[in-house]
Each structure stands twice: as C-alpha cells, then as structure tokens.
TITORBA-605755 format. One record per residue: residue in one letter; chain; x, y, z of N, C-alpha, C, O, CB in turn. Coordinates in steps of 0.1 Angstrom, whole numbers. Glycine has a CB too. Example, Ala and Ser with C-alpha at 12.3 -4.5 7.8 and 13.67 -1.06 7.14 Angstrom:
('a','A',(132,-57,78),(123,-45,78),(132,-33,78),(142,-33,85),(113,-45,90)) ('s','A',(128,-22,71),(137,-11,71),(129,0,79),(134,11,80),(141,-6,57)) 
# end
This chain:
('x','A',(-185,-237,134),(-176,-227,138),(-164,-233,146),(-166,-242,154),(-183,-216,147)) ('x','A',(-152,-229,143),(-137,-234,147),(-139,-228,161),(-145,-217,163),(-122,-228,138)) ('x','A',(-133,-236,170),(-132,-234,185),(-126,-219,184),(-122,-215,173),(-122,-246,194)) ('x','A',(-125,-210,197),(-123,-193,195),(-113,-197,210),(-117,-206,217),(-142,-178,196)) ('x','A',(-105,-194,212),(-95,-191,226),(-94,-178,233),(-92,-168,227),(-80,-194,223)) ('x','A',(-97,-179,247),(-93,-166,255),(-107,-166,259),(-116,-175,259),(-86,-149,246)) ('x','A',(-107,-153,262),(-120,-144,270),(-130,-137,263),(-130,-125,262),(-116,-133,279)) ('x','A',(-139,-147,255),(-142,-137,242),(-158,-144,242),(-162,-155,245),(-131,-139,225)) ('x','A',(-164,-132,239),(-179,-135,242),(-184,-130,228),(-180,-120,222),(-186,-126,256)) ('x','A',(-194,-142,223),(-201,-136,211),(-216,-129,210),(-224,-134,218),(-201,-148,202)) ('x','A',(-220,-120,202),(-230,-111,205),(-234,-113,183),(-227,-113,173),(-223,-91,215)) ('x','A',(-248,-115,186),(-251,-119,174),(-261,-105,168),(-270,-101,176),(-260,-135,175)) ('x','A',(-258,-99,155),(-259,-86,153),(-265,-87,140),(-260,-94,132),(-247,-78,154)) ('x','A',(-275,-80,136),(-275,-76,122),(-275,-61,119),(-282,-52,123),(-286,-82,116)) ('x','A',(-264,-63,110),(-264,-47,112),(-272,-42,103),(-272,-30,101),(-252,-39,109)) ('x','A',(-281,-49,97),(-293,-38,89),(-301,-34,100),(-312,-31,94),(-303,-46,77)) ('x','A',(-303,-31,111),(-310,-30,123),(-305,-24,136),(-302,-27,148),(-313,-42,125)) ('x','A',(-308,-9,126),(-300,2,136),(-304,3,149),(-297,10,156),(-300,15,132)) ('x','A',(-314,-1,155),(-321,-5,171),(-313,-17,176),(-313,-20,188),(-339,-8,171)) ('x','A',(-306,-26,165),(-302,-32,177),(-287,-32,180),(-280,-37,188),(-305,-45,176)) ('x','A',(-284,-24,169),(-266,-17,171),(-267,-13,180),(-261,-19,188),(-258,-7,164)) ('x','A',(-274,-3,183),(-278,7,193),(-277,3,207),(-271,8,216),(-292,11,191)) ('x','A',(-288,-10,207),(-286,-18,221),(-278,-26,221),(-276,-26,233),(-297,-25,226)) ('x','A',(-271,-33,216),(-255,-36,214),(-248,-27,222),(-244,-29,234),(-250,-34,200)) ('x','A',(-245,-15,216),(-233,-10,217),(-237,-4,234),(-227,0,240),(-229,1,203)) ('x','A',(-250,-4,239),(-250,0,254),(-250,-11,261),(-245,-9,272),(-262,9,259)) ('x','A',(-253,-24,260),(-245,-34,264),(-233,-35,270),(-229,-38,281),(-243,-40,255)) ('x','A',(-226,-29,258),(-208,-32,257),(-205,-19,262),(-206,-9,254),(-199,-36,239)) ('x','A',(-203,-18,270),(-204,-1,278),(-186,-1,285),(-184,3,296),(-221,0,297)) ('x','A',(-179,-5,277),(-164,-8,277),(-155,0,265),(-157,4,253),(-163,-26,274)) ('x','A',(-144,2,274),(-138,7,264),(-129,0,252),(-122,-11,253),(-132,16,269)) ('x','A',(-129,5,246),(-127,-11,232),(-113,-4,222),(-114,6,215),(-148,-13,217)) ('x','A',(-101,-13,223),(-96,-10,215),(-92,-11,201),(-82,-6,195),(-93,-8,218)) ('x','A',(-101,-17,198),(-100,-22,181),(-116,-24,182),(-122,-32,190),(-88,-39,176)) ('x','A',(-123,-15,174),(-133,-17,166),(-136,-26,150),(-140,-19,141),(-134,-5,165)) ('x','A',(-133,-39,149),(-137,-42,133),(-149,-38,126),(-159,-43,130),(-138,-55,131)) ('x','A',(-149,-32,119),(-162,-28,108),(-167,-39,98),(-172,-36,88),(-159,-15,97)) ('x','A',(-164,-51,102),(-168,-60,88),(-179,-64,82),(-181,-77,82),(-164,-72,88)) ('x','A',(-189,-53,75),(-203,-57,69),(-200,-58,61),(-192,-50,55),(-214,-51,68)) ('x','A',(-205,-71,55),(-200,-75,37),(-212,-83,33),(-215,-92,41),(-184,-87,35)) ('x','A',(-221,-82,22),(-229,-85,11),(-224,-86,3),(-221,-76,-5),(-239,-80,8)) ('x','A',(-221,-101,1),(-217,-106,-11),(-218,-97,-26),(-222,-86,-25),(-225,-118,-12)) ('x','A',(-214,-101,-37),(-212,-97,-51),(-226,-105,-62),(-229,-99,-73),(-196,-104,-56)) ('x','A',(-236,-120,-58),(-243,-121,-66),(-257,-118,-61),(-260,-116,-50),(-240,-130,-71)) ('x','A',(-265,-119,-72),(-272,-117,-74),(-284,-98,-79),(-295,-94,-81),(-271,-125,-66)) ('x','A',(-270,-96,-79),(-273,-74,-85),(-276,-78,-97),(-288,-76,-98),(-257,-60,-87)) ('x','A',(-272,-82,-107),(-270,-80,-117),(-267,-69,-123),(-268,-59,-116),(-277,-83,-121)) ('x','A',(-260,-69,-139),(-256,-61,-144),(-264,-51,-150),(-276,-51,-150),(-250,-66,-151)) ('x','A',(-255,-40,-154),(-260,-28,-163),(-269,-29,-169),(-267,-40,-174),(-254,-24,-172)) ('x','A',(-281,-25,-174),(-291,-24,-179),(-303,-39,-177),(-311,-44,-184),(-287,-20,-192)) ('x','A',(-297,-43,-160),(-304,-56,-161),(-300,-55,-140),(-297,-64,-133),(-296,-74,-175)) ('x','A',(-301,-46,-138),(-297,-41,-122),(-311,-45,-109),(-322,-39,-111),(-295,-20,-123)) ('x','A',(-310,-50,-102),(-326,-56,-92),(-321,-44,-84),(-311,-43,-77),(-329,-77,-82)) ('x','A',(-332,-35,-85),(-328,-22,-71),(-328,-23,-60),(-321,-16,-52),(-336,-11,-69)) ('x','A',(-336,-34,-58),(-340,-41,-43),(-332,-42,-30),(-332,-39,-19),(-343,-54,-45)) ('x','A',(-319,-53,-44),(-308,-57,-42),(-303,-45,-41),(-304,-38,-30),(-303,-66,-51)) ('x','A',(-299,-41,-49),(-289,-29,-44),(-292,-25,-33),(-283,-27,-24),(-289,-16,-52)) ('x','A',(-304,-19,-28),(-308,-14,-15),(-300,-23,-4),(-293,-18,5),(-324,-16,-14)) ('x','A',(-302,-38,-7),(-300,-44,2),(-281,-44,1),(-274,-46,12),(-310,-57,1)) ('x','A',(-277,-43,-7),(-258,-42,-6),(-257,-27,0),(-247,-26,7),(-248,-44,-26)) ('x','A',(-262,-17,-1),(-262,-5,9),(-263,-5,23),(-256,0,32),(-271,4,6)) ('x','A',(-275,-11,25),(-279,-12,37),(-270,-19,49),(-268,-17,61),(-291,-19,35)) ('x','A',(-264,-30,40),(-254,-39,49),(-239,-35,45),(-232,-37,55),(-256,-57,45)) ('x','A',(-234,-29,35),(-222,-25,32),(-219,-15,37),(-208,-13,41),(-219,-25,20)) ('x','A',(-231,-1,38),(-224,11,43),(-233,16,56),(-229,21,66),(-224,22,31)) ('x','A',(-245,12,52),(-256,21,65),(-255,11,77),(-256,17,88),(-275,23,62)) ('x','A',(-253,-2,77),(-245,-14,86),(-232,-9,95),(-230,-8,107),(-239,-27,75)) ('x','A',(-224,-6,81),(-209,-2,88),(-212,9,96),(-210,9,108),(-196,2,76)) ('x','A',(-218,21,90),(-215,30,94),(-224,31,112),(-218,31,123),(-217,40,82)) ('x','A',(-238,31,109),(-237,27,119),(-234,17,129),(-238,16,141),(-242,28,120)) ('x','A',(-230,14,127),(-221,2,138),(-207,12,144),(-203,12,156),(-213,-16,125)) ('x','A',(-202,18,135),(-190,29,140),(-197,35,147),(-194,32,159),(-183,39,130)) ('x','A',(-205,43,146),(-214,59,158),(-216,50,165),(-212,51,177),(-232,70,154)) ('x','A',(-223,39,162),(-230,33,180),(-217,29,193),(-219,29,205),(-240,12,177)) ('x','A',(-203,27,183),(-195,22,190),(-179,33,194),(-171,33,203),(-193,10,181)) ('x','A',(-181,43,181),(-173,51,187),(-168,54,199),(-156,52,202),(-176,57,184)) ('x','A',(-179,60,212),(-176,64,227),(-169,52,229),(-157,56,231),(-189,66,238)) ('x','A',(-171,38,229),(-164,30,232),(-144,32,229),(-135,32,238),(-171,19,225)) ('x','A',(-143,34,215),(-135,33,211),(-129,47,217),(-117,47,219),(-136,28,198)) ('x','A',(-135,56,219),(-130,66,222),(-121,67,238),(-110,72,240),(-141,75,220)) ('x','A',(-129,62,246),(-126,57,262),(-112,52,260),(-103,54,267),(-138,44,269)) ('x','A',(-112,46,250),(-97,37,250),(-89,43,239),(-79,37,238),(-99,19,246)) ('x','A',(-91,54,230),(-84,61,222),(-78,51,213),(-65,50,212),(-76,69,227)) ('x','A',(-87,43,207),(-83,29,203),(-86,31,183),(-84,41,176),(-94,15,215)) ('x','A',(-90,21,180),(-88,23,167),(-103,17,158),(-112,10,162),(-73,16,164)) ('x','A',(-101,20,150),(-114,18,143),(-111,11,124),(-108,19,115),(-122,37,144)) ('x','A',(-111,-1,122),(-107,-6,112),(-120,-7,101),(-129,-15,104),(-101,-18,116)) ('x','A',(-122,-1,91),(-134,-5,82),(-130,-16,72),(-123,-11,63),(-140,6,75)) ('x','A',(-133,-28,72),(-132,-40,61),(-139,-32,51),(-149,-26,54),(-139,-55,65)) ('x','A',(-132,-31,33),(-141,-26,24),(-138,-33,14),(-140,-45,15),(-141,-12,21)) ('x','A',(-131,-28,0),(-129,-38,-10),(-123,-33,-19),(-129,-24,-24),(-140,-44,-15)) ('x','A',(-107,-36,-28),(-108,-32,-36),(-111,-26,-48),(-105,-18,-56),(-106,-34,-34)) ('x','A',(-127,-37,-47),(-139,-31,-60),(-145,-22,-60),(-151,-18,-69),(-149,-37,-63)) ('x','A',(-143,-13,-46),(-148,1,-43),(-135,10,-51),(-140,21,-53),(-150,4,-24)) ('x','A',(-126,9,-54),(-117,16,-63),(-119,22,-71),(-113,18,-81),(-110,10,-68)) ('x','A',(-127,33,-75),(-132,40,-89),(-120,39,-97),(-123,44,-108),(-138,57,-87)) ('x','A',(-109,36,-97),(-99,32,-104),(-98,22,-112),(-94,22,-124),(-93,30,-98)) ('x','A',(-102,14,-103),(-107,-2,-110),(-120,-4,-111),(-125,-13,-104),(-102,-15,-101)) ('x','A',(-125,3,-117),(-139,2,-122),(-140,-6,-133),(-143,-1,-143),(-144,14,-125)) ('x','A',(-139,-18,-134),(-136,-30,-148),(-146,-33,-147),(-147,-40,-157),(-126,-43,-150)) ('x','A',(-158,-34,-141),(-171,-34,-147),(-176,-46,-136),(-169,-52,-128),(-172,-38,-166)) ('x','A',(-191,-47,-139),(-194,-61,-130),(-199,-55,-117),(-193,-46,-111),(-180,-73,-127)) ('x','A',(-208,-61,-112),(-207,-57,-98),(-211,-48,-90),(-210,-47,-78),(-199,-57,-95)) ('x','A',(-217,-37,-102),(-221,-26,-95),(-227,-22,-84),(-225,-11,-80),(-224,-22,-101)) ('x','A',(-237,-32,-77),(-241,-28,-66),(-232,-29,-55),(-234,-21,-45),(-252,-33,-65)) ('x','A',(-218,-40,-54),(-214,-42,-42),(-202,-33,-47),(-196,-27,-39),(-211,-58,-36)) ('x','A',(-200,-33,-58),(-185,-18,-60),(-190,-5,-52),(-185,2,-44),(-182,-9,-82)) ('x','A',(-205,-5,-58),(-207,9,-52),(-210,15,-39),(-208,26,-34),(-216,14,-57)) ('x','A',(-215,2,-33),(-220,3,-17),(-200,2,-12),(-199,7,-1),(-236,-16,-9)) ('x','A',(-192,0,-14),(-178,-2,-13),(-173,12,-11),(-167,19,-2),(-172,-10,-25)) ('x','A',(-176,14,-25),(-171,30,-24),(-180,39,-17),(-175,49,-13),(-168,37,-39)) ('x','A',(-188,38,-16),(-195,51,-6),(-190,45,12),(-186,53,20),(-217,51,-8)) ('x','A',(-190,32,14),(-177,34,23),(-165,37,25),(-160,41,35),(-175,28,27)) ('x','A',(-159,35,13),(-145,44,10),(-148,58,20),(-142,62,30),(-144,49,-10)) ('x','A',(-159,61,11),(-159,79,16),(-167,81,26),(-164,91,31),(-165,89,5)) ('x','A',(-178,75,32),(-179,71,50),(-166,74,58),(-163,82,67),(-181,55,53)) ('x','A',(-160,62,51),(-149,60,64),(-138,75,62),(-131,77,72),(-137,40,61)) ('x','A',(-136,82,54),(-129,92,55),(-140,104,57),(-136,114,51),(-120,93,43)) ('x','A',(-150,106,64),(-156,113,73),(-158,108,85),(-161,117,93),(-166,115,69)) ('x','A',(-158,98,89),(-159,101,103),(-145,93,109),(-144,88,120),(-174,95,109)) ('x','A',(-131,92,97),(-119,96,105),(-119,113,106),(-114,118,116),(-103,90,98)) ('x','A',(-126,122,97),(-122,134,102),(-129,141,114),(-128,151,120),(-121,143,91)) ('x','A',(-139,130,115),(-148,134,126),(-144,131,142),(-147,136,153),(-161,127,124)) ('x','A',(-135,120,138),(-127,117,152),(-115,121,154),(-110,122,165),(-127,104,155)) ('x','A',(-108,123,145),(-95,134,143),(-89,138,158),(-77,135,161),(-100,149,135)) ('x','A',(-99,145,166),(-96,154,177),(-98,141,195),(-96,144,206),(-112,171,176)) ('x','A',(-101,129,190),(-106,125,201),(-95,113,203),(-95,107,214),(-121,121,200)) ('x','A',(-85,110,194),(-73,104,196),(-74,91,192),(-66,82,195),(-70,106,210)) ('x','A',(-88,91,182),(-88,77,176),(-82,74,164),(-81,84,157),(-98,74,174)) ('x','A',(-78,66,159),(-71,63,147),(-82,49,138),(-86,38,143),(-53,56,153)) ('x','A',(-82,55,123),(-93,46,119),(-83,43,102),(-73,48,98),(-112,56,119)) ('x','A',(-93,33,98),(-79,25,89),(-96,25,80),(-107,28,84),(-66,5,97)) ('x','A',(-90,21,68),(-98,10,56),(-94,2,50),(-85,8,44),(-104,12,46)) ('x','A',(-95,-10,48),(-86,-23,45),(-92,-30,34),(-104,-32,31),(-85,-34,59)) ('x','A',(-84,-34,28),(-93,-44,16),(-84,-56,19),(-72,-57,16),(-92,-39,-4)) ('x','A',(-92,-70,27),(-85,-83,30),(-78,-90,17),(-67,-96,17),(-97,-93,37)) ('x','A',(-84,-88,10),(-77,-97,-5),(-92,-102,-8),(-104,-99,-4),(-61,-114,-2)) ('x','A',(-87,-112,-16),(-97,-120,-23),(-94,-132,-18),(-85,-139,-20),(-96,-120,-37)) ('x','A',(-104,-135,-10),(-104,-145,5),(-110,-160,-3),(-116,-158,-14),(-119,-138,21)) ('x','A',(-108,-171,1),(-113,-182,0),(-125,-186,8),(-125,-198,10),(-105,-190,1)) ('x','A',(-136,-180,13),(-149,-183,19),(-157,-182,12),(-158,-178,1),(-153,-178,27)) ('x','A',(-164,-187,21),(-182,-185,9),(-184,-178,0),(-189,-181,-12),(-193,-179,15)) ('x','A',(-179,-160,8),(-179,-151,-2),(-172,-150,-15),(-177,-149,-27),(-177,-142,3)) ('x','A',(-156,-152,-11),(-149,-153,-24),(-147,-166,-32),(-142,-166,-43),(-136,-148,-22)) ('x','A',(-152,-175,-25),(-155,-189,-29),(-137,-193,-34),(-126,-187,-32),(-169,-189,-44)) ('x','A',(-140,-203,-41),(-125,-214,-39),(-115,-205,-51),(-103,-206,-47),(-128,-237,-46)) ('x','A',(-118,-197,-64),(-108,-194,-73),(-104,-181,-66),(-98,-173,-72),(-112,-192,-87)) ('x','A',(-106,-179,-52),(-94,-169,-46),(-84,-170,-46),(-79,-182,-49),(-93,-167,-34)) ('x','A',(-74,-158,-43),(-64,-161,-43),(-55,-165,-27),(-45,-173,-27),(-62,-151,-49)) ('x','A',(-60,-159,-19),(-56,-164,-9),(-65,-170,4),(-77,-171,4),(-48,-154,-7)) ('x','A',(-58,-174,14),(-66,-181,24),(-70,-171,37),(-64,-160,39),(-57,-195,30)) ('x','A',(-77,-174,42),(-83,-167,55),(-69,-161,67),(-67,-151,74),(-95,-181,63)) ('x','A',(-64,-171,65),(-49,-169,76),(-41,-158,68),(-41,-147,74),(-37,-185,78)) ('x','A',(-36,-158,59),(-30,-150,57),(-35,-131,53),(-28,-121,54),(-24,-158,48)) ('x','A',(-52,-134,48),(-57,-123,52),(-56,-115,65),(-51,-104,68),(-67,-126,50)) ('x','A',(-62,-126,74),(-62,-121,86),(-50,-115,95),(-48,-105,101),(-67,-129,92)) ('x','A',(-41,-126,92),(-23,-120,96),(-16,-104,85),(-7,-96,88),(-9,-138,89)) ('x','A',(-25,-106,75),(-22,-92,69),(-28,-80,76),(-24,-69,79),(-27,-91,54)) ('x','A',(-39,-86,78),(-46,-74,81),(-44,-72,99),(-46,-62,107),(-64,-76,76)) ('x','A',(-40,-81,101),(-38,-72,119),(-27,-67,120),(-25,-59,130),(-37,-82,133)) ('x','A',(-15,-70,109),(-4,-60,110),(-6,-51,99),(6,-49,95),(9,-66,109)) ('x','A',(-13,-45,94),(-21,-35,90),(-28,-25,102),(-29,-13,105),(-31,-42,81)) ('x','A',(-33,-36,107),(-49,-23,120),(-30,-24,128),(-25,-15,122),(-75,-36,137)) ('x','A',(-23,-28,134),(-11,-22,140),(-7,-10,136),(-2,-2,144),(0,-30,139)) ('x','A',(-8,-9,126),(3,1,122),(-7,15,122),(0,26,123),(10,-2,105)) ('x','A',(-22,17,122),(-28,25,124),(-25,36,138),(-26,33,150),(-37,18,123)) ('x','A',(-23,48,133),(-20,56,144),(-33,73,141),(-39,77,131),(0,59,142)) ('x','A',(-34,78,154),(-44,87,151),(-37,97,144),(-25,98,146),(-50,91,163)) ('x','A',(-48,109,133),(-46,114,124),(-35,113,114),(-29,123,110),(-48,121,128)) ('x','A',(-32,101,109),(-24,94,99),(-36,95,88),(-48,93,88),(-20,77,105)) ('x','A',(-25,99,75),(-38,100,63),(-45,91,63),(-40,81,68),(-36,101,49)) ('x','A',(-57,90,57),(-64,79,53),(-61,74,40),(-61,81,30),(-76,81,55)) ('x','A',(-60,58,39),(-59,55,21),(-64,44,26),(-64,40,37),(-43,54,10)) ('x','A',(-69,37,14),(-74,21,14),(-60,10,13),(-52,9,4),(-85,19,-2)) ('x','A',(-60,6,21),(-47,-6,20),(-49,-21,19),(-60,-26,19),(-38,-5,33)) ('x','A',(-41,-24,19),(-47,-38,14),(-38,-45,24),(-28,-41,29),(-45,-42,-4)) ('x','A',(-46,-60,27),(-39,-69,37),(-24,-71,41),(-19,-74,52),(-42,-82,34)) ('x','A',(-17,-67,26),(-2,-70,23),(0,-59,24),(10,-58,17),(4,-75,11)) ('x','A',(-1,-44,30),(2,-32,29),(3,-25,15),(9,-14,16),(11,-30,35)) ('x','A',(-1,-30,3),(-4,-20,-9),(-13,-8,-5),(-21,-7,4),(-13,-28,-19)) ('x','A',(-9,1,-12),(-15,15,-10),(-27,12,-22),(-21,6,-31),(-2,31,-13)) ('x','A',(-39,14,-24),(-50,9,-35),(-57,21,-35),(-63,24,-24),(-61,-5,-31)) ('x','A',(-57,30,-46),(-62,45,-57),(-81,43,-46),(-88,33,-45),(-63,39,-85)) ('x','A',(-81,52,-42),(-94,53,-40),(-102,49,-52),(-114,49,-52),(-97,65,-35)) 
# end
C-alpha cells in the first residue's frame, strides 16, 4: 500500500458482514461528510448464460448491493449530522442500456444498485443529504486489469469533482468520472 497523508485512520471491513458494519459505523460516531460506497466483486468467475455458478452470483450481490447498501443505513446518521453526501461507486455495466451481454452476475448486482441508490436518495431527500452514483471508468487495477482504459488518478480526480458537484435533492443519474450522463 502507497503511503496515505493527513489524519486518516484505516478500519478494515467486510461488507458481507452486516454485524460488523454495524459496529463500525458506532465506532465512527462522527459526523462524516463524504460517505464512499465502494463494494466491488470483480467480473470473473460467474459465468455465462446457460453456464451461470449461482453461488457466485450470490456472492456478486452480497458484496455489490447488500455490502453497499448496508454500509449506507449503518452510516447514514453520520452523514446526516454533517448533511454531507453519500457517493455510491457502481458501473456502467449496470446500464440496462448497455446490456451487450457477458457478465451477468456483476451487470446485475450493478443495476440493482443503480436502483438501491435511488431509494434511499429518496429516503434521505428531507435530511439535507445529497447522494450521487458514479461509474469510475474502466480502471487499470486488479479489477480492470492492464487493457483499461484509464489510470487510477485520473479516475479518482474525475470522480472527486463529480462527488463536488453533488448537491441535496439534485436528480439522481449514473455519471461517470468525466461527467457523462450514462442511461440507467
């Protein structure tokens, strides 16, 4: 791990393990103004259409949406104290738009965060939080491995002037690091 700067403390989490979000998030008994949502399970090992491991799938749900999501409820009050903001990392492959095939277990755990995250922005609507969904690009890490298109820096510089621009009850759309508007 690359050295980290400032005042920043790391807390090691799995979010398939809603007891320990739970005690996490009473831990951090602070008000927080940027919430990141970034649960991500990779793309192999699902397999395709008529050759699908359910298991797997289970397990790209578990970490892509029931991860995210709770990780938001456990942390909301936080975010709320500070009327701060709430960013969900998701994926353009959650796009029922771009449904080009492949992938179905991590497209779909994607898109049911799609539609997570636009329930509980309408759930926080009234409390002065502002919540975003972002698709970073197609990153050069582990996950997106080396034929990405872009690098970690410029994701990340997309996407914090992206969660910037987030303001409370601002529609919700999926955007992408570079500010593309991306079809649910």
């Amino acid at each position: 791990m690359k050295a980290l700067k400032g005042d920043i403390t790391l807390h090691a989490l799995d979010v398939t393990d809603v007891a320990a979000i739970k005690a996490l998030s009473k831990d951090i008994d602070e008000p927080l103004d940027i919430l990141i949502v970034n649960a991500g399970h990779g793309t192999r090992g699902e397999g395709d259409f008529g050759d699908l491991d359910y298991d797997v799938w289970k397990q790209f749900l578990d970490v892509n949406l029931y991860g995210a999501v709770a990780t938001a409820e456990a942390f909301a009050p936080q975010v709320k104290k500070a009327k701060g903001k709430i960013a969900f990392l998701s994926s353009k492959m959650g796009s029922i738009e771009d449904a080009s095939g492949g992938a179905m277990a991590y497209r779909t755990s994607k898109t049911a965060l799609n539609m997570a995250s636009k329930v509980v922005a309408h759930a926080l609507a009234a409390s002065g939080v502002a919540v975003g969904v972002f698709h970073p690009g197609w990153v050069k890490t582990d996950m997106g491995g080396p034929s990405a298109l872009i690098d970690t820096q410029k994701s990340v510089s997309g996407l914090r002037d992206q969660i910037a621009k987030l303001t409370p009850g601002s529609e919700l759309h999926l955007v992408a690091y570079d500010g593309d508007v991306i079809p649910w």
